[in-house]
C-alpha positions as CSV (number, residue, x, y, z in Angstrom):
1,X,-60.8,6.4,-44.9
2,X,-59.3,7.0,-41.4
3,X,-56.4,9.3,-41.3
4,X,-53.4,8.2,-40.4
5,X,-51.6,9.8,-37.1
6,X,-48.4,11.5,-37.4
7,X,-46.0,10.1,-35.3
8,X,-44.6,12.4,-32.5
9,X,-41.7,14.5,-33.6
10,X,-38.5,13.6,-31.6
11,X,-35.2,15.8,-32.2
12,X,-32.2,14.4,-32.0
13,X,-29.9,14.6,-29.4
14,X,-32.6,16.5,-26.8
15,X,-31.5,15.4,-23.1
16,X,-34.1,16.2,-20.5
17,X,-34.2,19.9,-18.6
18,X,-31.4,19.3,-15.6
19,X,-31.0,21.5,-12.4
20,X,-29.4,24.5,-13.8
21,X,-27.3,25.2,-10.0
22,X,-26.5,21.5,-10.8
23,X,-24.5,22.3,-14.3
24,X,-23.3,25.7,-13.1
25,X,-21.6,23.8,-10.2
26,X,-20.2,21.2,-12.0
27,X,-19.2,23.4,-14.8
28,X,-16.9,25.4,-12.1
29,X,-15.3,21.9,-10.7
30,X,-14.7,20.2,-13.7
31,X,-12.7,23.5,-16.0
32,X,-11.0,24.2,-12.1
33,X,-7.4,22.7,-12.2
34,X,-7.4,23.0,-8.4
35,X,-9.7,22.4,-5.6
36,X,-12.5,24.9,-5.0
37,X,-13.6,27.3,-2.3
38,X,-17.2,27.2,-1.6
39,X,-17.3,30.8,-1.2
40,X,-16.5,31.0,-5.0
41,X,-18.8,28.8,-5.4
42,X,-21.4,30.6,-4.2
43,X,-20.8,33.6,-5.5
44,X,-21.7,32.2,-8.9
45,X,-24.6,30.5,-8.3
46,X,-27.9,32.4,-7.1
47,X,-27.9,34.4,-4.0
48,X,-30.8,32.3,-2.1
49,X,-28.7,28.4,-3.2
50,X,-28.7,26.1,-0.3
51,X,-24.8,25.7,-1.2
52,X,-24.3,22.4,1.1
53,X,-27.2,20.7,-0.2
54,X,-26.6,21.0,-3.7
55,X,-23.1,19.8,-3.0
56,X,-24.8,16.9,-1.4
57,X,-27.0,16.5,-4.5
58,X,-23.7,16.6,-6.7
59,X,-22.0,14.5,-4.7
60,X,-24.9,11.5,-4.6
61,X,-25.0,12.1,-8.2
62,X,-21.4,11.7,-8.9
63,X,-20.9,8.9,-5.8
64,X,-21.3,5.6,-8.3
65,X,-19.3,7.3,-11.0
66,X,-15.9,7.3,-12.2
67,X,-14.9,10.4,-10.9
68,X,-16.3,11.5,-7.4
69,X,-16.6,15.1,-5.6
70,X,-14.8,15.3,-3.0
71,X,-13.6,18.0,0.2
72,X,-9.6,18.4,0.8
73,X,-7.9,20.8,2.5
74,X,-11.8,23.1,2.8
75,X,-12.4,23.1,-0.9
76,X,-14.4,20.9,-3.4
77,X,-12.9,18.9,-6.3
78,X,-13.9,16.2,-8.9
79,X,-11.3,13.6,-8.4
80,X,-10.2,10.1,-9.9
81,X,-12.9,7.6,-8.2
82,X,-10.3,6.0,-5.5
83,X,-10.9,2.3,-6.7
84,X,-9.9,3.2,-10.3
85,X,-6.6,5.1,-9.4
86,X,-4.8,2.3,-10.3
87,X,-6.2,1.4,-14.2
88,X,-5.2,4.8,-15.0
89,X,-1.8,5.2,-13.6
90,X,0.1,4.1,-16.3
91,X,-1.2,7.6,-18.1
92,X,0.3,9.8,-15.2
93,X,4.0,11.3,-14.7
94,X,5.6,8.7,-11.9
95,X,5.6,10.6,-8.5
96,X,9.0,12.2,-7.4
97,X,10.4,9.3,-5.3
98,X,11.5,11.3,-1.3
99,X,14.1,9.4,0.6
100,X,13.6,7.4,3.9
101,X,14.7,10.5,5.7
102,X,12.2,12.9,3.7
103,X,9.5,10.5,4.4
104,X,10.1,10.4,8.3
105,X,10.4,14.2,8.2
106,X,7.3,14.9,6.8
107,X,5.4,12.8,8.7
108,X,7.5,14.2,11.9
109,X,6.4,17.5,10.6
110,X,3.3,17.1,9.9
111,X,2.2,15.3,13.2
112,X,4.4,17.6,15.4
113,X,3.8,21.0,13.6
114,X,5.2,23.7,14.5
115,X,8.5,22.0,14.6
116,X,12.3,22.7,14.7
117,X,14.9,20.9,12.9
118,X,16.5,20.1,16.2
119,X,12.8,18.5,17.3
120,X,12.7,17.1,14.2
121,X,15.9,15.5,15.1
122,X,15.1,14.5,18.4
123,X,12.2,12.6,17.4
124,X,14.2,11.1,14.3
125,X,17.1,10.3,17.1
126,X,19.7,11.2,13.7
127,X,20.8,14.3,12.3
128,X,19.1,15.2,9.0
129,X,20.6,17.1,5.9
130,X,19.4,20.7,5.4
131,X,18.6,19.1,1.9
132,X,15.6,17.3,3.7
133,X,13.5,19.8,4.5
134,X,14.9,22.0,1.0
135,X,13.4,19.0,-1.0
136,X,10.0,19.2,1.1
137,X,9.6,23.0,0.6
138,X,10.4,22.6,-2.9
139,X,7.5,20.0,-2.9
140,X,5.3,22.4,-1.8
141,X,4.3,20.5,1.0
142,X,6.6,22.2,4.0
143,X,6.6,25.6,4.9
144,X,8.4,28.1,7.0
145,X,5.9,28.7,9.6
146,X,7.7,31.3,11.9
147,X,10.7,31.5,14.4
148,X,10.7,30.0,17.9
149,X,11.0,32.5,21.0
150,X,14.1,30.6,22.4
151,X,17.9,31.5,22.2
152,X,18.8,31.1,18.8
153,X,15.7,31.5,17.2
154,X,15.4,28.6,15.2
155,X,12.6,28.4,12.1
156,X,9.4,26.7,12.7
157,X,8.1,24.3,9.8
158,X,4.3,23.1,9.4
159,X,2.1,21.8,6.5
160,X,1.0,23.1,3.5
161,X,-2.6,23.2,1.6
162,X,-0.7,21.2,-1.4
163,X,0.3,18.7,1.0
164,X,-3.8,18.3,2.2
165,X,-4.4,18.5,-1.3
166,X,-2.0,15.7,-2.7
167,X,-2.8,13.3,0.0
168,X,-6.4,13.9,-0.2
169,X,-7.0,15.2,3.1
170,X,-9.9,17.8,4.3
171,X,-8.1,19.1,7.1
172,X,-5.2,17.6,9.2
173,X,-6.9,16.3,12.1
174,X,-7.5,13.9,9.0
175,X,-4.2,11.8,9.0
176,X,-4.3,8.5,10.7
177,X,-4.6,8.6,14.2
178,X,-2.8,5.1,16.5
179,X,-5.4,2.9,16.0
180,X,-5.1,3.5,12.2
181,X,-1.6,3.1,12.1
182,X,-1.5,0.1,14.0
183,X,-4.0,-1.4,11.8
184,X,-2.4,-0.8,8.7
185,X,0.7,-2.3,9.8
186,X,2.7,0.6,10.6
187,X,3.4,0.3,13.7
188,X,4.0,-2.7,16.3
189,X,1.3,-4.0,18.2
190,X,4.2,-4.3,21.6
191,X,4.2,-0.3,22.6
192,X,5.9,1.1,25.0
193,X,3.7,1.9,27.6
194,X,2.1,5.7,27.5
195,X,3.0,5.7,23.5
196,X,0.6,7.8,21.8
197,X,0.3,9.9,18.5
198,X,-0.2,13.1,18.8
199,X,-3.2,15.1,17.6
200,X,-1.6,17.1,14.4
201,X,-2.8,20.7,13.8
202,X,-1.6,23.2,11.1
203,X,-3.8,26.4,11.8
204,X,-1.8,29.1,10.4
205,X,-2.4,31.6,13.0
206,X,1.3,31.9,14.9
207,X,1.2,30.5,18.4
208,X,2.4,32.5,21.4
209,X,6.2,30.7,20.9
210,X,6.3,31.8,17.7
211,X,6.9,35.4,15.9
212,X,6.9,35.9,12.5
213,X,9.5,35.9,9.9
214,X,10.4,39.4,8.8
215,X,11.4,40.7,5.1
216,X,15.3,39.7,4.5
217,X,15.2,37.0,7.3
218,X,18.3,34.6,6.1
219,X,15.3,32.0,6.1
220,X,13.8,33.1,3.5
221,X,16.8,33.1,0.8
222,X,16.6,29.3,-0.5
223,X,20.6,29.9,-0.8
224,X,20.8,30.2,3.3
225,X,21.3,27.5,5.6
226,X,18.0,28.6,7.8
């Protein structure tokens, strides 16, 4: 009589051996609340990783997927896959509404940087409230840059890393540039001749105008008028 075979043993639940970089990075991303810094990253994974190509290798992985890895403000994230944002809205706090004025601010701010509040003004054409700009710092996505070398010394306001990270931005230079904003609608196609939109740039590093804000500067006390 011919003995019969066993059949091979298969255990439950046993997934393949994966890239143990691979798990280790995506490990980190996924239990990180905020956006990572690759050198974090690499100091947790083994000295001789080719950092950038397993971040390539992540992202392919991750690229058809609900939730994508992506670069904003310098750092690495897993985020919401864009096309899904929507369907999953309804289980997410509404966003603090900003005002017409905050809105124009910001973006005044953020393309202009460093600014004044009397640029800010002069590009607006209207006086804005002090509570403007309080609401955008509060926001976290203003800051008090420095003061302006000029009589008076006014403060100087730029961008934030929370305001690259909200609006899903790698670096500033990011934002729409005139083409982009004429193509989404946002601005008229009839320019006034030599209109352009200037290249934004948020490097912290003071520039020569500017000198830094000192302890007990009135600016710094939410309670002063700046």
């Amino acid at each position: 009589m011919t003995a019969l075979r066993k059949p091979p043993l298969t255990i439950v639940g046993a997934e393949p051996e994966t890239d143990d970089v691979q798990r280790t990075l995506e490990a980190i991303l996924f239990a990180s609340a905020d956006p990572v810094d690759e050198k974090v990253l690499a100091a947790r994974l083994p000295e001789d990783t080719d950092l950038k190509a397993e971040l390539q290798k992540l992202g392919d992985h991750y690229a058809a997927r609900g939730v994508n890895l992506v670069r904003v403000a310098g750092k690495w994230a897993l985020r919401t896959a864009s096309d899904l944002g929507h369907r999953i809205a309804r289980d997410t706090p509404p966003p603090k509404k900003l005002s017409r004025a905050a809105i124009e601010t910001l973006a005044i701010v953020a393309y202009h940087q460093p600014v004044t509040r009397a640029e800010i003004e002069e590009i607006r054409g209207v006086t804005i409230n002090t509570g403007t700009l309080d609401v955008l710092i509060q926001t976290g996505w203003v800051r008090l840059r420095g003061r302006r070398k000029v009589p008076g010394r006014p403060v100087t306001y730029g961008t934030t890393e929370q305001f690259l990270v909200h609006f899903g931005l790698d670096q500033i230079e990011d934002l729409p540039g005139l083409d982009e904003l004429k193509g989404a609608g946002f601005l008229d196609d009839r320019l006034p001749a030599g209109f352009a939109v200037p290249i934004p740039n948020d490097i912290s590093t003071l520039r020569e105008d500017e000198e830094p804000l000192e302890e007990g500067d009135p600016a710094l006390d939410p309670d002063s008028s700046k």
